[in-house]
C-alpha positions in Angstrom: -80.9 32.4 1.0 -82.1 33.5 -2.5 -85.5 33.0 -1.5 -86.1 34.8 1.5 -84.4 37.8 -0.7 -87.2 37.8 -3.1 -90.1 37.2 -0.3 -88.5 40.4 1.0 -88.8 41.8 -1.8 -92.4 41.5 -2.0 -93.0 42.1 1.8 -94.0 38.5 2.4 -93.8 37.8 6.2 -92.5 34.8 5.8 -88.7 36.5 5.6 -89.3 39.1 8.6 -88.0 36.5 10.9 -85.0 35.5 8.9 -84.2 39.1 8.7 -84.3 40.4 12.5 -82.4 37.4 13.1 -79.6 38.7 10.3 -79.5 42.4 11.0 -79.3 41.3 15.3 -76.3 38.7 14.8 -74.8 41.2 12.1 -75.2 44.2 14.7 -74.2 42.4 17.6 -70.8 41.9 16.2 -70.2 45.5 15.5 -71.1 46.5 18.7 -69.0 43.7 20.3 -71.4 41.7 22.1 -72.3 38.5 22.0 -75.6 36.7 20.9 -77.1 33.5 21.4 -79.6 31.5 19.8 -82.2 31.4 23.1 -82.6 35.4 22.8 -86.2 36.0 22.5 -87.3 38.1 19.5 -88.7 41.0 21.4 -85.3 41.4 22.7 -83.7 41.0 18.9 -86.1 43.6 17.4 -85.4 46.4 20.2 -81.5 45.7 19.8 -81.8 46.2 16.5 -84.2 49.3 16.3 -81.9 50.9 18.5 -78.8 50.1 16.9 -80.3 51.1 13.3 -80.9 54.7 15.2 -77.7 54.5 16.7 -75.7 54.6 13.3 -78.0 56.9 11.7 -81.0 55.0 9.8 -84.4 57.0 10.7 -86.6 55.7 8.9 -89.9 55.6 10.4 -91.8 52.8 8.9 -88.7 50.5 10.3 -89.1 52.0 13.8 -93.3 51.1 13.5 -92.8 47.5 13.1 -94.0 44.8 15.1 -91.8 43.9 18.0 -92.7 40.5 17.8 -91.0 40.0 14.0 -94.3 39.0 12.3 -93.7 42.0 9.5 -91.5 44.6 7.6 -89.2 42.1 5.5 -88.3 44.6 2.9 -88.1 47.6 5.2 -85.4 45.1 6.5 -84.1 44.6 3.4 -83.6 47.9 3.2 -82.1 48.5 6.5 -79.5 45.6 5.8 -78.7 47.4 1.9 -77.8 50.8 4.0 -75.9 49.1 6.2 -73.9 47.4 3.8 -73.2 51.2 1.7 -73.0 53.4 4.6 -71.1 51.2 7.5 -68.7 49.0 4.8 -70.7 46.2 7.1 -68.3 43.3 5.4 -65.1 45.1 5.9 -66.1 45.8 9.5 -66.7 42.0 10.2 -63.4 41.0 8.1 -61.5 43.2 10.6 -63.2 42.3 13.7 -62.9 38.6 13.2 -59.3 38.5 11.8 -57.1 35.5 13.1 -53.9 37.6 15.1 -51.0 35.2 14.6 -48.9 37.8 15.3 -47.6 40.0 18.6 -49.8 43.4 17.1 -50.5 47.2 18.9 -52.1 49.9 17.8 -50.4 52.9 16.7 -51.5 56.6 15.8 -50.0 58.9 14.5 -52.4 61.2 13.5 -52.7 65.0 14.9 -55.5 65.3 17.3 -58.5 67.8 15.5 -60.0 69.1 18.6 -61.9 72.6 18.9 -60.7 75.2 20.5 -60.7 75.9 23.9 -63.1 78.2 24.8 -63.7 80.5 27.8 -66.6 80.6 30.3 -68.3 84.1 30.3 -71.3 82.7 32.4 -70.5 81.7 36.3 -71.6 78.7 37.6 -75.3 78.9 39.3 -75.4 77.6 42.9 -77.4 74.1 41.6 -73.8 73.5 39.4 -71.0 73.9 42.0 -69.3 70.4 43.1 -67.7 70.2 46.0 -63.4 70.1 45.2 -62.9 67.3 47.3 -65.0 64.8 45.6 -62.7 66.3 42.4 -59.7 65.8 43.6 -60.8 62.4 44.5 -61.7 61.3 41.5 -58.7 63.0 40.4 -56.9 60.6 42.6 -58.7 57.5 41.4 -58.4 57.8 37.8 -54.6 58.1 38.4 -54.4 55.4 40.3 -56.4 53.2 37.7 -54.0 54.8 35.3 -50.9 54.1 36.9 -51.9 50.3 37.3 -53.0 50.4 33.6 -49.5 51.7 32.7 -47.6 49.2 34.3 -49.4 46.2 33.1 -48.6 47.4 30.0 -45.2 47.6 31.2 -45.4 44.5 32.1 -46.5 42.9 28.9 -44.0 44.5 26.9 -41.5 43.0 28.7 -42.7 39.8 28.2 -43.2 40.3 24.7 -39.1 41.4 24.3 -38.5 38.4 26.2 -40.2 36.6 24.3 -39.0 37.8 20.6 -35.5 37.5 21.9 -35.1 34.1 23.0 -36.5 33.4 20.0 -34.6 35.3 18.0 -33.3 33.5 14.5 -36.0 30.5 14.9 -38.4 31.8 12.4 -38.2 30.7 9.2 -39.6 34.1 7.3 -36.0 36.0 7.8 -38.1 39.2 8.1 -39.5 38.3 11.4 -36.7 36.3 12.7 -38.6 35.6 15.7 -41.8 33.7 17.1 -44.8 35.6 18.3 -46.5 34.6 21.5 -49.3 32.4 19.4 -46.3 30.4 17.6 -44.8 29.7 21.1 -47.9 29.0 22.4 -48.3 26.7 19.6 -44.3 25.1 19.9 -45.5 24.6 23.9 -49.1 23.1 23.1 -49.1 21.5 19.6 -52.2 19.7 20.5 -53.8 23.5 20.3 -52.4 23.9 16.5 -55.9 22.1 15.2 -57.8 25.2 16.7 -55.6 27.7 15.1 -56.2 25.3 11.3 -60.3 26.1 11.7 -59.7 29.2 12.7 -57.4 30.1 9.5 -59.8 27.8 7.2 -62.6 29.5 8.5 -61.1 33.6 7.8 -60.4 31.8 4.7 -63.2 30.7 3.7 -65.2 34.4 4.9 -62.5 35.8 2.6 -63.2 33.9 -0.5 -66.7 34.5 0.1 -66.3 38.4 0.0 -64.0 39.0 -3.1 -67.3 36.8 -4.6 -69.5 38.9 -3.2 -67.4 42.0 -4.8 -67.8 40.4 -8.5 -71.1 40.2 -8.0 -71.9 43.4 -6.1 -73.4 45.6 -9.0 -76.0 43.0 -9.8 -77.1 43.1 -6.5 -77.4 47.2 -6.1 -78.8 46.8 -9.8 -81.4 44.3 -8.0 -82.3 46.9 -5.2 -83.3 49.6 -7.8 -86.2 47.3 -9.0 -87.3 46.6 -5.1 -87.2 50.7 -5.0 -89.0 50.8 -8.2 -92.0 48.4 -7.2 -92.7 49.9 -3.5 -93.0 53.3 -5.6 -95.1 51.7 -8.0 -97.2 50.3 -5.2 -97.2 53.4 -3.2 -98.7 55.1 -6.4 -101.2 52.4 -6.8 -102.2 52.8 -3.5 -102.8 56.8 -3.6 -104.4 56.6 -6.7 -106.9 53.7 -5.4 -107.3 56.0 -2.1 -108.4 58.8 -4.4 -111.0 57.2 -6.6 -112.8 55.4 -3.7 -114.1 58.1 -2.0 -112.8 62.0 -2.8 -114.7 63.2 0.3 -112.1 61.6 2.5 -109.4 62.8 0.8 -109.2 65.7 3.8 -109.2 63.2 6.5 -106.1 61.5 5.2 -104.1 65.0 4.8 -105.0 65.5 8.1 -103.9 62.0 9.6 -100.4 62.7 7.8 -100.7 66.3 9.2 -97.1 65.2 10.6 -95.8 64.5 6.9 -96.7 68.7 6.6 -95.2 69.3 10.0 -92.1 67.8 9.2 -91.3 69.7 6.3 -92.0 72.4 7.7 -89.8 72.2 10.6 -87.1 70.8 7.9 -87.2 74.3 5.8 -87.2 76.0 9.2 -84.3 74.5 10.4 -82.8 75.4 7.1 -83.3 79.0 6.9 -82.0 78.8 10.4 -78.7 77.3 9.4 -78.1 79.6 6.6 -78.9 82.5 9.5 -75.9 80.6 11.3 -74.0 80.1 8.7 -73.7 84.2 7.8 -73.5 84.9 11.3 -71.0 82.6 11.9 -69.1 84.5 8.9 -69.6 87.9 10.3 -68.4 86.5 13.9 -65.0 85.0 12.3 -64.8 88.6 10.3 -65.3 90.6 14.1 -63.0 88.0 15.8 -60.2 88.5 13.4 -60.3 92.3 13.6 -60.3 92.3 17.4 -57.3 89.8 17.6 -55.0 92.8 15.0 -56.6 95.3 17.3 -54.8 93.2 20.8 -52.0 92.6 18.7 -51.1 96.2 17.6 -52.2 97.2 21.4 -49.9 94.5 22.7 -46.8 95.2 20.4 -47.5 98.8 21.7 -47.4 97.4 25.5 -44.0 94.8 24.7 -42.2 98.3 23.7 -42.7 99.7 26.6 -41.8 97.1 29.3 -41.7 93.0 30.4 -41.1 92.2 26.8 -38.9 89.1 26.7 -41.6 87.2 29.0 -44.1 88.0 27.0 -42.7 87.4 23.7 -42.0 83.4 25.1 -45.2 83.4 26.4 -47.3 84.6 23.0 -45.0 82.3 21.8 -46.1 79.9 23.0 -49.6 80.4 22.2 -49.0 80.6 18.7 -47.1 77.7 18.1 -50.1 75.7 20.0 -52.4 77.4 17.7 -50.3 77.5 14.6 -50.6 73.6 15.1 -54.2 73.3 15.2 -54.3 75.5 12.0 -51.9 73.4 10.3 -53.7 70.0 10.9 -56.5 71.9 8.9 -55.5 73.8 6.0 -52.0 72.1 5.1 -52.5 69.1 2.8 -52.5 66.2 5.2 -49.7 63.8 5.6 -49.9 60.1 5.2 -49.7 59.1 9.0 -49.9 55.7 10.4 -53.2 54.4 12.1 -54.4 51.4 13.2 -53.0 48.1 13.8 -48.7 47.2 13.0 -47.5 43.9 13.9 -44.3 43.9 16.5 -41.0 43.1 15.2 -37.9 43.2 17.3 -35.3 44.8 15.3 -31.0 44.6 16.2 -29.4 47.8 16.0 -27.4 46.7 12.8 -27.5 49.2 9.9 -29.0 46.4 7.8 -32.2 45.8 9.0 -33.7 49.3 8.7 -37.6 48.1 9.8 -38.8 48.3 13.1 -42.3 47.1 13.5 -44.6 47.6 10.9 -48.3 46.5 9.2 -46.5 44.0 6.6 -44.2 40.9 6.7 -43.3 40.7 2.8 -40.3 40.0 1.6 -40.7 43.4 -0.2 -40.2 46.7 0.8 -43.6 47.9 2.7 -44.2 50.9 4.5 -43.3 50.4 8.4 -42.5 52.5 11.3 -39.9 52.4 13.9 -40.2 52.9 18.0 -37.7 55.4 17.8 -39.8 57.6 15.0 -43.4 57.5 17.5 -41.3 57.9 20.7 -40.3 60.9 18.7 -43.8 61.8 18.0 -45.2 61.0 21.7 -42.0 63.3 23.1 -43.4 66.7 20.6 -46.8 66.3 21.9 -45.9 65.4 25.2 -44.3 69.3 25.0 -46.9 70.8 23.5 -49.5 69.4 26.3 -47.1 70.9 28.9 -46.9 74.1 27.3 -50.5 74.4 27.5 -51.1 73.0 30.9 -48.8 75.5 32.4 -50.6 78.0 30.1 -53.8 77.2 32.1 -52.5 76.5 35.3 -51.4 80.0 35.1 -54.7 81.4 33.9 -56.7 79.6 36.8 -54.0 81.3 39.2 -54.6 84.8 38.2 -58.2 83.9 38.2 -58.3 82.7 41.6 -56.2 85.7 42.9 -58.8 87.8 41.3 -61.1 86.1 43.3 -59.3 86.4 46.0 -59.0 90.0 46.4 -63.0 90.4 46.2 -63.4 88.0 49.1 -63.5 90.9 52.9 -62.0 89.0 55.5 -60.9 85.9 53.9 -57.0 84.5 53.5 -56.3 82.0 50.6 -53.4 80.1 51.1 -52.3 78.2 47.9 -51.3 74.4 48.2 
């Protein structure tokens, strides 16, 4: 309501309630949970403390308010302006409470930005070994919970083809052709169909309410800079007040914010030390790249002399899986498809060139077919062997290395 805005504003306690209440409910349905109206308030402002810190708000004076709600309206004010900048709070909800008529999956297609593998140059102390068999059976577990997760989705997607071809030709939108598993649902149970109706009305109505909200959005930010404007106009009031009263305390409040000092401190620490990591880090890329023409010119010296069609696949090998990773970050980066596409079963005549895609206009829109990630699945699937076999190799001549320092022991490999 307007007026528990401008309470906030002017830090009236009256709106701190209101507030937590807001920022828990708002929270709560980022982090998929679920709230009710009987959660006590203690409860409400620890969620919310936590989930403030969580996403990245550390602000102090938040963290220092009363956990029973009594104070701190515009520090919640605040809190609930970042999170509408930082998070796109609106456009979260919008998404997470979107009506799904239609039969949807997610889909990625974007090229996986991992670091590079690095190797181990410190062994294991005694206090980090785990026992292999208590690997291999969790090893064993996780496939198994894998393999039943695989064919449930099986499962489904058999039903849904079912489901889109007996149905095929029903719809009246000629670019579906076919119902989705809430319009059969809906054809089997009309009485469900006034459900759906306050469901749409109500996305509806959260819709309208937003592109308002984006007219009106710059009077609102304009709005903030006066609340920023009187709590620094207070804050001076309050210095100067402290300073006049009494100049011989003046020492005893520098030294109750003695962790104001502290902190900067440590802040212009941390960043001489990042501009130290930052050079070194240069000189270290600078040393690395030397030594790798150093192995190269000593292995092209090595492949002359013997083995060198097994080592030309296998270096290879190892260049394409790096040559990817460098690709993903200094070629411009392709428009790939992420997120959520709704499922279209498509025949196999040459006019209906869509497979399944975000969009059912009648116009063209931008889709993607099962064939074209299949595709994409199938290259990485390669890739991921060719490096698994790469490292199952490595862990064998590591092992055998082992090995031969062992007196007195045989290793048998499974």
């Amino acid at each position: 309501a307007p007026d528990t805005l401008r309470r906030a504003r002017f830090d009236r306690p009256q709106a701190s309630l209101d507030f937590w209440r807001l920022l828990y409910v708002l929270l709560k349905q980022i982090h998929g949970g679920r709230w009710t109206e009987s959660d006590a308030i203690g409860a409400q402002v620890r969620f919310v403390k936590w989930a403030l810190w969580y996403h990245g708000y550390g602000r102090l004076q938040l963290q220092r308010l009363p956990a029973d709600g009594s104070a701190g309206s515009r520090e919640l004010l605040l809190a609930f302006s970042w999170l509408l900048h930082s998070l796109c709070l609106l456009e979260q909800l919008l998404a997470r409470n979107r009506v799904q008529t239609g039969d949807e999956t997610s889909v990625c297609m974007c090229e996986d930005e991992l670091p590079n593998r690095q190797e181990a140059t410190s062994e294991a102390g005694p206090e980090d070994r785990v026992d292999v068999r208590y690997l291999q059976w969790l090893n064993g577990r996780l496939r198994l919970q894998w393999c039943s997760l695989h064919a449930q989705h099986q499962e489904q997607c058999k039903l849904l083809h079912k489901i889109h071809l007996f149905t095929s030709g029903s719809h009246m939108d000629q670019n579906l052709g076919h119902f989705s598993v809430t319009e059969t649902d809906l054809i089997r149970h009309p009485e469900n169909y006034k459900q759906l109706l306050q469901l749409l009305e109500s996305e509806t109505m959260q819709l309208e309410a937003f592109l308002e909200w984006k007219q009106l959005e710059p009077v609102y930010w304009q709005w903030m800079e006066t609340v920023l404007d009187n709590m620094a106009e207070e804050g001076n009031m309050c210095e100067s007040q402290g300073a006049h009263v009494e100049k011989r305390r003046l020492p005893e409040v520098t030294s109750c914010c003695s962790w104001a000092a502290k902190l900067a401190g440590q802040m212009e620490r941390l960043s001489r030390d990042l501009m130290a990591l930052q050079e070194q880090l240069h000189q270290l890329v600078a040393q690395r790249k030397a030594a790798w023409w150093e192995k190269v010119r000593l292995w092209g010296e090595e492949l002359q002399k013997e083995r060198f069609s097994a080592t030309a696949r296998k270096i290879q090998e190892s260049v394409e899986l790096k040559l990817r990773g460098l690709s993903s970050l200094r070629a411009p980066k392709r428009n790939k498809l992420h997120g959520s596409c709704r499922l279209v079963l498509r025949s196999k005549h040459p006019a209906s060139r869509r497979g399944f895609g975000g969009s059912v206009s009648k116009e063209a829109a931008p889709a993607v077919r099962a064939a074209e990630v299949s595709k994409e699945l199938q290259v990485r699937e390669a890739s991921l062997q060719r490096e698994l076999r790469q490292l199952r190799d490595e862990c064998r001549h590591r092992l055998e290395e082992i090995a031969e320092g062992l007196e007195g022991v045989i290793c048998i490999s499974p």
